[in-house]
C-alpha positions, 0 to 999 in steps of 0.5 A: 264031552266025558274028556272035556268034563274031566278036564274041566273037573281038575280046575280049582281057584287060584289065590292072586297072593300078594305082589313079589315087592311085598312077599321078598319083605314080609319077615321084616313087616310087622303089625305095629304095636298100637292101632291108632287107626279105625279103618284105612284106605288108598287107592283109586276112588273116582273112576272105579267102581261105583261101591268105592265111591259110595263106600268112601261116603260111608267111610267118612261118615264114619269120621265124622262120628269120631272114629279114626279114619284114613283115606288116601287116593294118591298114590302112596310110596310101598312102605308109607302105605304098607306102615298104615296098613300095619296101624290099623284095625280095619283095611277097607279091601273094595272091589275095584273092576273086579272082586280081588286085590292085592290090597286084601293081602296087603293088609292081612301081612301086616297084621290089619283086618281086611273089610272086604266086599262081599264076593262073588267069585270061589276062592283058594284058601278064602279069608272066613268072615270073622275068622280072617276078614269082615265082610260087608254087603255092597247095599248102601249102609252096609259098609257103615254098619259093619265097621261100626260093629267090628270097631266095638270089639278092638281086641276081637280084631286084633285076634282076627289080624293076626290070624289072617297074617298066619292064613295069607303068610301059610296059603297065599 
């Protein structure tokens, strides 16, 4: 029991990171000079998780009221979706079968603000709220009222992208 509890003392988070594809390229990725897009996303919506499918509602609610969304659920070559990741304020970075994706990293490379799904898990190093990422609660409206509220300050996201970059490059 006393050498089970010490063992189990020495247990601590580890970061999933990002993919070997990505991290061989990271000097030449760059976050692009002008942002031309709110919030992006690609991946799998349909036959995920029901905070995709709700998320992706509220996201293109959010095109409707004007702002510049992206959403893609076919597969994207590596460096078409890494450029966009790069173009944008905000990644919506949901949870899929689990809380944690390469997306979230992904995005924080390349110079973008992950918008996470509250998590439910202790993390290595974590992404602060409003620090290196935006956090959103998964109840209906969140998402929307979230990115609403990050898109008002543009500068503050540019701040938080390249302070998630420096955090993801150093720790992750």
């Amino acid at each position: 029991a006393k050498r089970h509890r010490e063992r189990i003392a020495k247990l601590r988070p580890i970061s999933l990171g990002l993919p070997f594809e990505v991290s061989w390229r990271m000097d030449a990725l760059r976050p692009a000079g002008e942002k031309t897009i709110d919030v992006f996303f690609a991946g799998r919506i349909r036959n995920s998780s029901t905070v995709r499918e709700r998320g992706v509602a509220e996201l293109l609610a959010l095109r409707r009221e004007g702002y510049a969304i992206d959403v893609s659920e076919a597969a994207l070559p590596l460096d078409e979706y890494l450029a966009r990741c790069a173009r944008a304020h905000l990644v919506w970075s949901p949870e899929g079968f689990g809380w944690q994706c390469f997306r979230t990293y992904e995005a924080a490379i390349c110079g973008a603000v992950p918008l996470c799904s509250q998590p439910g898990i202790e993390r290595y190093r974590p992404l602060i709220d409003g620090v290196h990422a935006i956090y959103y609660d998964v109840e209906p409206g969140a998402l929307i009222r979230t990115a609403r509220a990050a898109l008002t300050d543009r500068d503050r996201l540019r701040a938080i992208g390249a302070a998630v970059r420096a955090h993801v490059n150093a720790y992750h």
